[in-house]
N, C-alpha and C positions, 0 to 999 in steps of 0.2 A: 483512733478516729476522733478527728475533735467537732465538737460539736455546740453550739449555741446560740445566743439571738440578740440582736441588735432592737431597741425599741424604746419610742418616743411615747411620751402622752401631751393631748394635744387641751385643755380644759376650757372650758367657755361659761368662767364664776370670775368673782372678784377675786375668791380668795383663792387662787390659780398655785399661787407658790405654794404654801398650805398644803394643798392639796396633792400635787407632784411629788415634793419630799414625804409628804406622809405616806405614799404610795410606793417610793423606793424604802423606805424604812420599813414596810409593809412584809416586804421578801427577808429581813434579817439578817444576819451574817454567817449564814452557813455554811459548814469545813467545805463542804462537798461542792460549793457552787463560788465562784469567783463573779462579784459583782462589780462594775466598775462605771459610774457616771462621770458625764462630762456636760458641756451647756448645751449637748445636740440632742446625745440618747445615751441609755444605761445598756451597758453588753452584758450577759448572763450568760456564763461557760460552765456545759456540766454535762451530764448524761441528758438525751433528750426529752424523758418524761419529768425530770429535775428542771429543766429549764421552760417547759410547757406551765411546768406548777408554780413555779419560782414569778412567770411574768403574769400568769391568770390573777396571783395573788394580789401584786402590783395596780393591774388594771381592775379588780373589782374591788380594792382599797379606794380608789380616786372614785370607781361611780357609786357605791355608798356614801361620801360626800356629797351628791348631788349634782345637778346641771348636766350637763352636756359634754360626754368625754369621748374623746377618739383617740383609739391605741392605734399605730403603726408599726409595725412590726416584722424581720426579716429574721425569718428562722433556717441555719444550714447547718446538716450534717455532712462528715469526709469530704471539706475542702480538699484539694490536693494543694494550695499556697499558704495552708495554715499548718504548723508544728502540731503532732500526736500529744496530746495532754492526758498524764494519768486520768485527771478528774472524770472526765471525760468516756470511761470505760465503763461496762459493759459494751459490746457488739452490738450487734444485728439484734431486732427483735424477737420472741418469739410468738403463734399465733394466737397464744392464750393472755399474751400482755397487752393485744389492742383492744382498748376498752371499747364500749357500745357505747354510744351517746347517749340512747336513754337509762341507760343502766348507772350513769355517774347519778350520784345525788344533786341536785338541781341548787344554783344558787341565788334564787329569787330574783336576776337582775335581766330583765329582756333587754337583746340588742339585736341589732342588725349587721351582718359583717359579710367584708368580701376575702377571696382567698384566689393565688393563684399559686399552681405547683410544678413545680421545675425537677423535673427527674436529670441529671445531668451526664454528659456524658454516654447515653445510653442509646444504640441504636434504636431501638421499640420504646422511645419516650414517649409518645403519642398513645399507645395500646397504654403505658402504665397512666397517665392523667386521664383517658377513657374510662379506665377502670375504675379508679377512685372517684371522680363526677360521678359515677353509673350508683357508685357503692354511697354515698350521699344524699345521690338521689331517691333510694330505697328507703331513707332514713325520713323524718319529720321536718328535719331542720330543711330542705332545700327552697330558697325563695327564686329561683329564677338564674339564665345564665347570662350575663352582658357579656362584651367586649372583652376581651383576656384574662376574664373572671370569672366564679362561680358565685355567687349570694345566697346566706344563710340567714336566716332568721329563728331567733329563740331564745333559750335559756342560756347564759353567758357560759355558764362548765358544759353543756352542752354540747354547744359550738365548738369548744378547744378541744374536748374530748373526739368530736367529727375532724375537727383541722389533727390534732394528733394521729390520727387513726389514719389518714391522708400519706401526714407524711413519714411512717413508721412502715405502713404498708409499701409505698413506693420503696425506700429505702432496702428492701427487698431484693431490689431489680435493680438497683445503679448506688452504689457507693457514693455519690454525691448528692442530697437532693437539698433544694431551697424551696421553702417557701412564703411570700409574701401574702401577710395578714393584716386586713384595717376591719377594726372592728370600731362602733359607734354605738351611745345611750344615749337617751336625751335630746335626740337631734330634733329640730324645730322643724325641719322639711317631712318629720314623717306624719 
């Protein structure tokens, strides 16, 4: 199964490059995870709680720096147009690996974020993103639902540990799933 994520950070400082690179140098060079930047976004291929930790690390590296950061972010597991990558192994979850959201250790940094989740391929996708909205909304973090989205608001591990828990759970139910994550600190409209 291969598995990983595509993701930008967007910064609103002067010291914007600084900050970017210090946030890709942030994640490391580790066996397990295949990093690769270019002038658009940084790819992270690996197992998906490796790649969930690998970009959290990245994106609360730049908002420890300050100002106004926006991570964009497109997480898929079991493309079918993508080649099986060892790194990439372990399977399927199990029910005792999806973390609680308030049960991660908190990382000081409040953000606001939207999520949408693509169960693919599946005929009952609807019933699986009901599910997971339902199981969110049970939780602290749910700040409302817009337009092709859900909005979260809270604690920055928090939220990833809710958005993992999303799409490790659908994952379940459809061998393909993606999901699109914009997460935001500092923004001046709030």
């Amino acid at each position: 199964m291969f598995s990983g994520a595509q993701f930008s950070l967007y910064v609103m400082s002067d010291d914007f490059v600084d900050v970017i690179l210090g946030a890709v140098d942030a994640m490391g060079k580790p066996e397990d995870l295949r990093i690769e930047s270019d002038d658009i976004s940084t790819l992270v291929v690996g197992t998906p709680p490796r790649v969930f930790e690998a970009v959290q690390t990245a994106y609360a590296e730049a908002c420890r720096r300050g100002g106004h950061v926006v991570l964009s972010a497109l997480f898929s597991r079991g493309c079918p147009g993508e080649p099986d990558d060892p790194i990439c192994t372990p399977g399927g979850p199990e029910a005792s690996e999806l973390p609680e959201p308030g049960v991660v250790p908190p990382s000081g940094i409040e953000v606001n974020a939207q999520f949408s989740l693509y169960p693919l391929g599946y005929p009952g996708y609807m019933e699986v993103i009901g599910r997971e909205i339902q199981a969110v909304k049970a939780g602290t973090l749910f700040d409302g639902s817009k337009h092709f989205c859900t909005r979260l608001s809270g604690d920055l591990a928090h939220v990833f540990a809710a958005v993992y828990r999303a799409f490790e759970s659908a994952a379940r139910d459809s061998a393909h799933v993606v999901i699109h994550l914009t997460v935001s600190k500092g923004s001046p409209s709030n």
